[in-house]
C-alpha positions in Angstrom: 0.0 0.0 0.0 1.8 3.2 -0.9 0.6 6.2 1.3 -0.3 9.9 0.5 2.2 12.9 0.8 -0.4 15.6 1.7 2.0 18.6 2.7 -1.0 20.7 2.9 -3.5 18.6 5.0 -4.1 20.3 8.5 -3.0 18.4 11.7 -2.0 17.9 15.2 1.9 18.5 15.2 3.6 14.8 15.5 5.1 13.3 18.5 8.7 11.5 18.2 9.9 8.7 20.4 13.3 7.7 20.6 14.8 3.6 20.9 17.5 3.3 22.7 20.9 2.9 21.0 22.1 -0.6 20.8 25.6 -2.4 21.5 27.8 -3.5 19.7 26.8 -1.9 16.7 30.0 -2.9 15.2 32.6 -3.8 17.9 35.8 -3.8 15.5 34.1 0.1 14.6 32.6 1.7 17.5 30.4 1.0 20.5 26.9 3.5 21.1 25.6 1.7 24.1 25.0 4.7 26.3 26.6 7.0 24.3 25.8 9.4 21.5 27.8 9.3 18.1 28.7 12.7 16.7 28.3 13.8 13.4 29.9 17.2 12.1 30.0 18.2 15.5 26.4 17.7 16.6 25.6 14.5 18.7 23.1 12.1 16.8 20.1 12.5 19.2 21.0 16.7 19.8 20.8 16.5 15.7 17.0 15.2 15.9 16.0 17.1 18.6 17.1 20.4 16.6 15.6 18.9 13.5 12.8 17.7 14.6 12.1 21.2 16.1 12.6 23.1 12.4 10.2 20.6 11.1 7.2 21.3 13.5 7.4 18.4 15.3 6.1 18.1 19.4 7.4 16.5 22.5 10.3 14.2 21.8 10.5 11.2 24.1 13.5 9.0 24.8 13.0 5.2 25.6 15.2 4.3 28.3 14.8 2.1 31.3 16.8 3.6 33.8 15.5 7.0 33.3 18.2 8.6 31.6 18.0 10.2 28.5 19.7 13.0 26.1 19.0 16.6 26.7 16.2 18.0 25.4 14.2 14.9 25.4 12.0 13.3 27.4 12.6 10.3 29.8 10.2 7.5 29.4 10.4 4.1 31.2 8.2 2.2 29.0 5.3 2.5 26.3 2.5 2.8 28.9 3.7 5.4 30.7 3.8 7.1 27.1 -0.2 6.7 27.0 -0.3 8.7 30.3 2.1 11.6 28.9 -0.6 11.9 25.7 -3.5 13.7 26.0 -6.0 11.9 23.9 -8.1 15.2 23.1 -4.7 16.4 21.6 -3.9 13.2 20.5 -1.5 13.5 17.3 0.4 10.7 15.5 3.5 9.0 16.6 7.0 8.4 15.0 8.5 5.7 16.4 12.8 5.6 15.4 16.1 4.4 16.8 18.6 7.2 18.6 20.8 6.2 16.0 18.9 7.8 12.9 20.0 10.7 11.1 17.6 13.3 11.1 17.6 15.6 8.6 14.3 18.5 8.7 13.6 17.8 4.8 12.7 14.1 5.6 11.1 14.7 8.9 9.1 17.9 7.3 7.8 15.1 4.5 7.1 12.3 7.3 5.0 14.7 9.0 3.0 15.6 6.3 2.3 12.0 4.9 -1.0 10.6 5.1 -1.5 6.7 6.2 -4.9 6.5 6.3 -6.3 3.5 5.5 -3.1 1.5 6.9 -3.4 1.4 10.8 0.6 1.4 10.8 3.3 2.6 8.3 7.4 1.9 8.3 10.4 2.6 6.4 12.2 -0.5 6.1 14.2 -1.6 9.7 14.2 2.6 10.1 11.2 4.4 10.5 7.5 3.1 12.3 4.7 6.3 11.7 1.1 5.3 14.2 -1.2 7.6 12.6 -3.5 9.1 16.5 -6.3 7.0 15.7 -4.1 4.1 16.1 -1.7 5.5 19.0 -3.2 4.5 22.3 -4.0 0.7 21.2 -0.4 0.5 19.6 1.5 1.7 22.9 -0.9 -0.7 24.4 0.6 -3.9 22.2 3.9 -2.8 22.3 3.9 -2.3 26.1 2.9 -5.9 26.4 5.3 -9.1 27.5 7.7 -7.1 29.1 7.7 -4.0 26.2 9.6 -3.7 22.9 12.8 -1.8 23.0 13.8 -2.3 19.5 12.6 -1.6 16.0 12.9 -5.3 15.2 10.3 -5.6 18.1 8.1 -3.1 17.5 7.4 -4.0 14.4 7.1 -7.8 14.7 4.3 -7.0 17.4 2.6 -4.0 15.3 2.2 -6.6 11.9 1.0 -9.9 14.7 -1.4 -7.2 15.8 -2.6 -4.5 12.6 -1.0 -6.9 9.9 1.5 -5.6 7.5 2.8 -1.9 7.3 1.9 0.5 4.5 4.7 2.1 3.1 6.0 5.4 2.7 7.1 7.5 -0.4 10.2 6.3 -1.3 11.6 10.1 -1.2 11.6 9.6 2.2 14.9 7.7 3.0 16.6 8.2 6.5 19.9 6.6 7.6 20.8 4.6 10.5 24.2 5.2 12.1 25.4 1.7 12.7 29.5 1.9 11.3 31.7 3.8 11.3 31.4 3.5 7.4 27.8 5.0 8.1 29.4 8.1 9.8 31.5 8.8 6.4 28.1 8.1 4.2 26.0 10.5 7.3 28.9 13.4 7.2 28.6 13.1 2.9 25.0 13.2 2.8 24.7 16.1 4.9 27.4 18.4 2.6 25.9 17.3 -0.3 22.6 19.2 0.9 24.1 22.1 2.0 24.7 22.6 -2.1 22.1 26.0 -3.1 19.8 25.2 -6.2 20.8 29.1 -6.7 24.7 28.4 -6.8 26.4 29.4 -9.6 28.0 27.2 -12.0 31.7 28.3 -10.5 30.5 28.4 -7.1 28.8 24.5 -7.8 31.6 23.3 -8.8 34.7 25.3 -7.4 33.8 27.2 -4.9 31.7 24.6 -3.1 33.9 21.7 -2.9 36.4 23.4 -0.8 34.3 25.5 1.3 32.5 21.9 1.8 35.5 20.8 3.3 37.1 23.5 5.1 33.2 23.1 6.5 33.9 19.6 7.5 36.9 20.3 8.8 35.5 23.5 11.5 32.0 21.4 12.5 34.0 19.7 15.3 35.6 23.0 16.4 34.2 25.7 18.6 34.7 28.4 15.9 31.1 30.2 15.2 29.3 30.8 11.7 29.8 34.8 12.9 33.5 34.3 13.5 34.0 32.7 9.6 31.7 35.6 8.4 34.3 38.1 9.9 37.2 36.1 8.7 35.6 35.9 5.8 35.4 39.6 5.3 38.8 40.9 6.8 40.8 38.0 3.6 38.6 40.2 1.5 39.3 43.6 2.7 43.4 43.0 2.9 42.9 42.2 -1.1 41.6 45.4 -2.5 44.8 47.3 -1.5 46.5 45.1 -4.0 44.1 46.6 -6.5 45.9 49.8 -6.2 49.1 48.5 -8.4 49.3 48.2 -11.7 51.3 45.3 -12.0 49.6 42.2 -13.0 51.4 40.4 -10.1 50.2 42.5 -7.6 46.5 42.4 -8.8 46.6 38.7 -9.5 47.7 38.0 -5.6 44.6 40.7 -5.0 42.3 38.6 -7.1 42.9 35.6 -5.4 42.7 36.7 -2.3 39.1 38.1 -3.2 38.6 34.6 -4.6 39.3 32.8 -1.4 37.4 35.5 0.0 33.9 33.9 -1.7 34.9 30.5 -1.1 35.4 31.2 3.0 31.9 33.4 2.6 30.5 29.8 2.1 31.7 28.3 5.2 29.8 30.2 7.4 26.1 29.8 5.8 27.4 26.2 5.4 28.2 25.6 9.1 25.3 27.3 10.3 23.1 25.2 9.0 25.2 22.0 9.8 24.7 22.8 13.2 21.1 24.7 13.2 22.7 28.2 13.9 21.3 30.2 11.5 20.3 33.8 13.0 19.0 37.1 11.7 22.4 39.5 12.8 24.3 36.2 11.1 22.5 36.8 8.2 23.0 40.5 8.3 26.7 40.4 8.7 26.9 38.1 5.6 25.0 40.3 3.3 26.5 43.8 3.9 30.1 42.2 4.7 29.5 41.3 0.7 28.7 44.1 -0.3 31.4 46.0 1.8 34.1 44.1 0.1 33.0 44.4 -3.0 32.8 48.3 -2.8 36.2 48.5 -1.2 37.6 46.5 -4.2 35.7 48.5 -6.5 37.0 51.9 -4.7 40.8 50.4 -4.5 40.7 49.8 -8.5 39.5 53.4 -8.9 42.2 54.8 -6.7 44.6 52.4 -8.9 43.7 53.7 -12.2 44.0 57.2 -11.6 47.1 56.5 -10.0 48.1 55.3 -13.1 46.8 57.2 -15.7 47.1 60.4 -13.8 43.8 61.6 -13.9 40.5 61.8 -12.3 38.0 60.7 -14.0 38.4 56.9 -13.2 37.2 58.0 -9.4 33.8 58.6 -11.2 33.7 55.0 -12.3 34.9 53.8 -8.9 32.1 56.0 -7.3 29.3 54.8 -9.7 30.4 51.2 -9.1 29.9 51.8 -4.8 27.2 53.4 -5.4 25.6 50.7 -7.4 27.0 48.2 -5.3 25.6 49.5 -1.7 22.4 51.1 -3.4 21.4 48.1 -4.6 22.4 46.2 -1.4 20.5 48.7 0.4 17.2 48.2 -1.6 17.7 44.7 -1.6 17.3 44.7 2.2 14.6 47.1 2.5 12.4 45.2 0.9 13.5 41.4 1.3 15.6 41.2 4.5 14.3 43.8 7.0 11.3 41.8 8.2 12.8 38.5 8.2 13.5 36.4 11.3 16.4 34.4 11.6 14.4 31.3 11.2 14.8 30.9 7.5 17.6 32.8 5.0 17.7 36.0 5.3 18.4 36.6 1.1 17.4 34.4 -1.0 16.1 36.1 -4.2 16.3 39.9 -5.0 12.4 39.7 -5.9 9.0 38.3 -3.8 8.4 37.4 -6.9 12.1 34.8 -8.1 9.9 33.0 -10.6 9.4 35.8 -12.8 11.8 36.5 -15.5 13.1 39.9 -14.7 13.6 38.5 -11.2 15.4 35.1 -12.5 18.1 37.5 -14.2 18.5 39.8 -11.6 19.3 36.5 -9.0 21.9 35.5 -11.9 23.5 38.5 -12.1 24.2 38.8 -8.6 25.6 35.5 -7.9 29.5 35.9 -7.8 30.7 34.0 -10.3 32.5 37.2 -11.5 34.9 37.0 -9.5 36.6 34.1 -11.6 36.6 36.8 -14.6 38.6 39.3 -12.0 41.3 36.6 -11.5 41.2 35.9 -15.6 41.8 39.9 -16.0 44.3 40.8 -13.0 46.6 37.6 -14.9 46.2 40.4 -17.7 46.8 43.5 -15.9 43.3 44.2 -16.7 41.3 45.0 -13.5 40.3 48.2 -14.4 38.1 46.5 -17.1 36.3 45.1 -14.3 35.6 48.7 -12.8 34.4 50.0 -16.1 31.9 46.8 -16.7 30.3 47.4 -12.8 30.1 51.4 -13.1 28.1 50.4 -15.5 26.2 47.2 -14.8 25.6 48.2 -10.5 23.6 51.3 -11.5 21.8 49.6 -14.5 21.3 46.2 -11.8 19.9 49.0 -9.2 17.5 50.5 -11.8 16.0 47.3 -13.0 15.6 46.7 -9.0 13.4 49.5 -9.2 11.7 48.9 -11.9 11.0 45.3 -10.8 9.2 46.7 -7.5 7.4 49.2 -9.0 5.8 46.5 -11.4 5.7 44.4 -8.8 3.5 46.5 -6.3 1.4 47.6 -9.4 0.4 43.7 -10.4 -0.2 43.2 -6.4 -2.5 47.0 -6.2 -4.5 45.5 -9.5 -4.9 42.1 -8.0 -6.4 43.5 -4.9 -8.9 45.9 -7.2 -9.8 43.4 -8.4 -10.5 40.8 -5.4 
């Protein structure tokens, strides 16, 4: 029987109960029993309870015997004191998975939303069990019988003696058990490969991203903060424009490449803020205009560069068009996507309310960073002032189209209303 994904069907917010982690898993790998296995420096059961919580999810409970159990959760000696915790007029339904799972909020978001109805009992394999609340309280009953069932081979050998065989669940839905250590390299893998934006540029897919991915990996264990990379971030950026101020193609190039490895830090700290469920509005903040800071400085430092060179004053007005573009644009860009954000979600994600429009499509291309790879190709040339010319004119031309792209915007949304 293959169930329903029904992401828009109203409901009680699910409950998630916890088994117990199992030893030896692998004793020539590693031993869990009592302990919590760490992935990218979150703990696996600290991962679900954080996940768990971005999805929507309730209470989280934690199976144990002796009453101890992971932060955040809650302690429960067997299934029928579960039924006392429940209030039936509140009742909601029940996923049932092993401390060792790997929760990610994607899965959990589309677990929560799948229907099971008319199966009295759903699973994912050896993984997953999902006890729709019409079925909770006479489930916990069966499961709390003969002493209780403390593992998912349990559970569900007494769920099919008692409701008959499981329905399943879209296959999208795949979670991973931690059970080797050759399940923490395929765990640490999966979860890089999702930090990956649909919205990447092709440079910054498959450049930039690899490394940041694994300078990532490499900080998730440390104490170092998303904020902290953000600022690091911004200061490798800021010591390259001043190399911007030569003419020499040397001198730019080692300016280029610092601005390069500026972008490709920039990713670590989005990257490791999600890994470990610190996103935040002022993080979000300090990663927008710390952008758009460096760039202008850049832009400024070529400016001051060229008329250096050329002795004369007229390239200042290029630099000056480019900042002005550059922070304008920024500006707008906050006022009317960022300022009334939480930190819940990403702060910037499209320069428009409306990204599927086609004005709005180019606008998000043209502000990805990919051009940064043609500033390394031109300092190699001795050519960064080309780059100053092309963004004192594209910033004011990408700030006008801004505009123009909220003005038509708030006219379709005025002539909707009229017409409502």
């Amino acid at each position: 029987m293959q169930l329903r994904d029904s992401r828009t069907a109203i409901r009680a917010v699910p409950n998630l109960i916890l088994l117990p982690f199992v030893a030896p898993i692998d004793a020539s790998d590693m031993k869990v029993q009592d302990s919590e296995p760490s992935i990218l420096g979150l703990g696996l059961v600290q991962r679900t309870v954080l996940a768990a919580g971005r999805a929507g999810y309730g209470q989280i409970f934690f199976l144990t015997r002796d009453h101890v159990a992971p932060q955040r959760t809650t302690a429960i000696p067997n299934w029928r004191k579960l039924i006392n915790v429940l209030v039936p007029s509140q009742m909601a339904s029940l996923i049932v998975a092993p401390a060792a799972i790997l929760s990610e909020t994607d899965w959990l978001e589309r677990l929560a939303a799948t229907r099971i109805e008319p199966a009295s009992w759903a699973a994912i394999g050896d993984r997953i069990v999902v006890l729709p609340a019409r079925a909770v309280v006479e489930s916990l009953a069966v499961l709390d019988a003969e002493g209780g069932a403390y593992s998912m081979a349990a559970v569900q050998e007494r769920l099919t003696r008692r409701f008959g065989s499981a329905g399943t669940v879209p296959a999208e839905i795949d979670p991973l058990v931690i059970a080797t250590l050759k399940d923490v390299r395929v765990a640490e893998r999966r979860l890089l490969r999702a930090l990956v934006k649909k919205t990447d540029g092709f440079m910054a897919r498959h450049v930039d991203r690899p490394i940041s991915l694994q300078i990532s990996r490499l900080l998730a264990p440390t104490a170092v903060t998303p904020n902290q990379i953000t600022m690091i971030s911004g200061v490798i950026g800021l010591c390259g424009a001043p190399f911007f101020l030569s003419a020499s193609w040397s001198w730019q190039t080692v300016g280029a490449l610092l601005f390069l490895f500026h972008s490709i830090v920039d990713g670590c700290d989005g990257e490791l803020a999600r890994l470990r469920f610190q996103e935040s509005r002022y993080g979000g903040i300090l990663d927008f205009w710390g952008d758009n800071i460096v760039h202008a400085v850049i832009f400024t430092c070529m400016a001051v560069g060229w008329t250096l060179a050329s002795d004369a004053m007229w390239p200042l007005l290029l630099g000056a068009a480019a900042t002005a573009g550059t922070l304008g644009s920024a500006g707008f860009i906050y006022w009317r996507q960022m300022r009334t954000k939480d930190g819940g979600d990403p702060l910037f994600t499209s320069v428009s309310t409306t990204p599927n429009d086609r004005l709005a499509r180019l606008l998000d291309i043209a502000s990805r960073r990919d051009f940064i790879y043609l500033v390394l190709i031109l300092a190699l040339l001795g050519k960064s002032n080309w780059i100053l010319l092309l963004a004192s004119l594209g910033t004011p031309m990408f700030f006008f189209f801004l505009v123009l792209l909220a003005v038509r915007e708030r006219l379709k949304s005025r002539s909707t209303r009229s017409f409502a």
